[in-house]
C-alpha positions, 0 to 999 in steps of 0.5 A: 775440887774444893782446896781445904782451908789449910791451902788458903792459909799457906797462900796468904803466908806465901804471899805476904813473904813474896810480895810484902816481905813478911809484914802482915795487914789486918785481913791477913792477921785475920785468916791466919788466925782463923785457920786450924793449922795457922792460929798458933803461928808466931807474929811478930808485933813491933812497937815504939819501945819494943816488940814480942811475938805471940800466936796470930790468934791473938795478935789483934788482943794485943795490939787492940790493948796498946792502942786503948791503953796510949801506952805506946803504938804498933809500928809494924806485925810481920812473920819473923825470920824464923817462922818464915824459913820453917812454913816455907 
């Protein structure tokens, strides 16, 4: 039996809650944003001078523009609190 894709993103939110605590790495933010059913979840990015959430579709934009810009640096991506109680 093949699990549909919307198994594979809940695992890897799963897994980061279980074993990471919410924060997510690259290959993470990748596979949530690739999945139909993932790609508008909220991320939390936190930066030097502040933080925003935005879809994890377009998390790696973001983070991409901090880092080309010097502007400031990305101390951490996570699921927020929210979002985790809500997919769980």
């Amino acid at each position: 039996m093949v699990k549909s894709k919307h198994y594979y993103q809940v695992a890897i939110i799963d897994r980061v809650l279980r074993q990471k605590g919410g924060f997510l790495q690259e290959p993470d933010i990748a596979a949530l944003a690739a999945g139909e059913s993932t790609r508008l979840m909220r991320i939390l990015v936190r930066c030097g001078g502040g933080r925003f959430t935005c879809p994890a579709q377009d998390v790696q934009h973001f983070v991409d523009i901090i880092g080309r810009d010097n502007s400031d640096y990305v101390r951490d991506v996570s699921i927020p609190a929210d979002s985790a109680c809500r997919n769980r």
